[in-house]
C-alpha positions in Angstrom: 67.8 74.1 -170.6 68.4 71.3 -168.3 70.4 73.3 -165.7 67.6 76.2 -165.8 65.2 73.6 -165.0 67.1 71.9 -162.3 67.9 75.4 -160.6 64.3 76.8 -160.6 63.1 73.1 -159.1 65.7 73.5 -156.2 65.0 76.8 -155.8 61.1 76.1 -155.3 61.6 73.0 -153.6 63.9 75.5 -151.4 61.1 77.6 -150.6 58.2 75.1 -150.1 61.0 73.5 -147.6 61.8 76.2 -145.6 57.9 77.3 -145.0 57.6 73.5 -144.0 60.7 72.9 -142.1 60.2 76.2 -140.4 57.3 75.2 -138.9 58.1 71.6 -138.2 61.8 73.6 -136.2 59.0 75.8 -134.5 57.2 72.6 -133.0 60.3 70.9 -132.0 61.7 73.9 -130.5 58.3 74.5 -128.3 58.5 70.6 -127.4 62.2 70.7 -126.3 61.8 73.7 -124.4 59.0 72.2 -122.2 61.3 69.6 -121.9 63.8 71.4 -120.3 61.6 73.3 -118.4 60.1 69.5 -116.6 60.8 69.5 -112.9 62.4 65.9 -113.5 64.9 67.5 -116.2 65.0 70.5 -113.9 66.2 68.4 -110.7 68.5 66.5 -112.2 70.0 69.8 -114.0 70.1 71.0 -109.8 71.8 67.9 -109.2 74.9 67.6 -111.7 75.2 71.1 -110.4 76.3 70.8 -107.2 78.3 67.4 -108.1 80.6 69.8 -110.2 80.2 72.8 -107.3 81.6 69.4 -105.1 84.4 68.5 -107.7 85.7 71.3 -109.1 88.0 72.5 -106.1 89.5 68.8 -106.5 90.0 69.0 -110.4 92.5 71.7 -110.2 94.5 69.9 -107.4 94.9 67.2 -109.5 95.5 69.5 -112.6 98.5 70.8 -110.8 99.3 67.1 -109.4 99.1 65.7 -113.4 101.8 68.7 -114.3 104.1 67.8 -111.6 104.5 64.4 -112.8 104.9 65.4 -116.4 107.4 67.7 -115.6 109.2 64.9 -113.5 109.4 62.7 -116.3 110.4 65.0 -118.9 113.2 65.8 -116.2 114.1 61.9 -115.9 114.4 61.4 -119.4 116.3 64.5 -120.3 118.9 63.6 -117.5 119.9 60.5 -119.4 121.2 62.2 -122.2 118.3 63.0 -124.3 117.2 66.0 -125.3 114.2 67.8 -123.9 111.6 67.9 -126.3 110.7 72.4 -127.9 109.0 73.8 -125.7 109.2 72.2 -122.1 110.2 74.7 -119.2 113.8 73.2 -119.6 114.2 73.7 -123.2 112.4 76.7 -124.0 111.0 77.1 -127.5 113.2 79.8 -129.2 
């Protein structure tokens, strides 16, 4: 009996909830959307925008510089004797 009652009481609260919470998800939805529709959120949105437009040609230079140097010390400490770790370009993973 106690397990009936404590199902039907979640299941109402449930649906009381969801007619409330859908509502209160409706508001908060409306207020965040005029949020990101402000011209201040919408400038600085513009902004961070053309920083990465700016950046991203330099990220992948220095991608390719970060693997270079990786590789070179992978290469320095496999020379002395040790072996290279599964998986590295001079060890292949078999």
């Amino acid at each position: 009996m106690k397990k009936l009652s404590f199902v039907l009481g979640a299941a109402v609260g449930y649906v009381l909830g969801t007619r409330a919470g859908r509502a209160r998800y409706e508001q908060i939805a409306a207020q965040a959307q005029k949020l990101w529709q402000s011209e201040p959120v919408q400038a600085r949105v513009d902004e961070a925008g053309e920083e990465v437009r700016r950046l991203a040609p330099k990220l992948g230079t220095l991608t390719v510089e970060g693997v270079k140097q990786v590789q070179s010390l992978v290469k320095k400490k496999t020379s002395k004797g040790a072996e290279a770790p599964s998986g590295t370009v001079d060890n292949p993973a078999e």
